[in-house]
C-alpha positions, 0 to 999 in steps of 0.5 A: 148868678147861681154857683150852687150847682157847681160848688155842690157837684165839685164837692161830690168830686173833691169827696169821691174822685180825690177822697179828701175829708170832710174838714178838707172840703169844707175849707175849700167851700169856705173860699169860694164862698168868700169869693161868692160873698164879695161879688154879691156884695158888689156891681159885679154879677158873675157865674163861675162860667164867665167870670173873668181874671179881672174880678178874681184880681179884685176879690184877691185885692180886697182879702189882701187887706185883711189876710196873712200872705199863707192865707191868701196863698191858701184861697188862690190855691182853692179857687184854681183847682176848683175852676180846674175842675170847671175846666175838666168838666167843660165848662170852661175854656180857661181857669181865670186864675191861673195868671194871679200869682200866690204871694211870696211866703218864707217857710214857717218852722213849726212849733214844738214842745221839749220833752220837759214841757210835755212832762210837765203837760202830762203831769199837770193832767188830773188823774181822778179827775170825773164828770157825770160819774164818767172818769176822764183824767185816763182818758186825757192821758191816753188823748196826750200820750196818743198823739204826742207817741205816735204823730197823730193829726187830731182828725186821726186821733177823734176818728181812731177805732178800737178795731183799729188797735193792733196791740199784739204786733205794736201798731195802730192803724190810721185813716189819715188825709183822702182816707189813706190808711198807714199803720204807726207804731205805738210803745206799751206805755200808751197801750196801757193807758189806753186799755185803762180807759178802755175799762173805763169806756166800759162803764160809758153809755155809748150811742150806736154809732161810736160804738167803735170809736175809742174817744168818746165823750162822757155822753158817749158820742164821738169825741170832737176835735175842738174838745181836744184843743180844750183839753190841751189849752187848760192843761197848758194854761194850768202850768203856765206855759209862755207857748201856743199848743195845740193838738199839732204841737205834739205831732211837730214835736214827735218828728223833731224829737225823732230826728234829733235822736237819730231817726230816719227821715224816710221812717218819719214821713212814713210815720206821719203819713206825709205824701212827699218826703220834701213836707218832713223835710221841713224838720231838718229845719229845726235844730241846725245844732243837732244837724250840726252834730251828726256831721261832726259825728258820723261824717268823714270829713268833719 
């Protein structure tokens, strides 16, 4: 039973016919070698050419165990494009997943921040503070204030570029998922944190290839999206706040606090990037009150 082949060549089409990231691909890998994982582990010895609906229906059976509901709907979702594709290149005839059903899953609001919170974050955030003569306090201000202002995923923000910077006209620009690219607006407050620490990536001895990226560590080298989440558990941990945060949060909270003072949907989804209006939509979802309001307000039957 040899899957390599395949799993390499599908990854070759996830990344140049489809466009997908780099940490996209590689949690579709990680799936479907779980799957690998359970048939090495068992009296079945299959490849991906002949398995059959029975042995995917034990793999999806043992997981179900152990795994959320989105999880398991996740990995079903993962192995029926990647044996799609199997189909599309002829190598078979029928995609054995396609009668396992995804379990049910209720729609998960997502988590945000008041803006007291995120003052609170933000003030928390040690100004002076340095390591290996390299002052990192600005730059974790400009990290927070990036993408809680302008609804950055934490790929986006590691991956932005100076080049990427358009303060004149108010905007940046950013390479969001399948590398498309959308331009966000960003308020004068943040351009002036980020051009502090701009001036103090002056003084940073950056490797060759971040020379264009604007968040580096104190090495120089491209700042990594784990480095974020530390960054924001300390600060979060450091005022004591009772919530999970996380470089999402601030995203989350960034459409909410648009939607609840007036913003356009459309304008929202524009803004974060999102394919389908029907995914923002999601945030009309979190303040009923608010929704409640703006009927009460602007509608003329209220």
């Amino acid at each position: 039973m040899n899957w390599q082949p395949f799993l390499t060549d599908y990854k070759h089409y996830l990344k140049l016919e489809r466009g997908l990231s780099g940490n996209t691909i590689d949690n579709y890998e990680y799936d479907i070698k779980r799957l690998i994982s359970f048939l090495s582990n068992s009296e079945t010895s299959v490849s991906p050419i002949v398995i059959k609906n029975e042995e995917i229906q034990q793999f999806i059976y043992k997981i179900s165990k152990d795994l959320s509901p989105r999880t398991q709907a996740r990995i079903i979702s993962g192995l029926r494009n990647f044996f799609d594709y199997l189909v599309f290149e002829n190598y078979r005839n029928t995609n054995p997943v396609d009668q396992i059903e995804s379990p049910r899953l209720g729609r998960k609001l997502p988590d945000t921040l008041s803006i007291t919170d995120i003052d609170n974050i933000i003030t928390a955030i040690d100004l002076n503070y340095q390591f290996r003569g390299i002052n990192l306090g600005h730059r974790n201000k400009a990290i927070i204030e990036s993408l809680y202002s302008c609804g950055l995923r934490v790929s986006e923000l590691t991956s932005l570029k100076i080049s990427d910077l358009f303060f004149d006209e108010g905007f940046i620009k950013v390479s969001g998922k399948g590398n498309k690219e959308r331009f966000v607006p960003i308020g004068k407050s943040t351009q002036t944190l980020i051009n502090m620490w701009l001036d103090i990536r002056k003084h940073v001895d950056v490797k060759p290839e971040a020379k264009d990226i604007l968040f580096l560590n104190y090495k120089g080298n491209k700042l990594t999206r784990a480095m974020v989440f530390t960054i924001i558990k300390k600060l979060v941990d450091q005022i004591g706040l009772q919530k999970t945060v996380s470089p999402h949060t601030f995203r989350h909270s960034f459409a909410t606090h648009l939607l609840e003072n007036g913003a356009d949907l459309r304008a929202i989804q524009m803004m974060l990037g999102h394919e389908s209006i029907t995914t923002t939509e999601i945030y009309t979802h979190v303040d009923k009150s608010h929704l409640n309001k703006v009927i009460n307000k602007f509608h003329p039957r209220k």
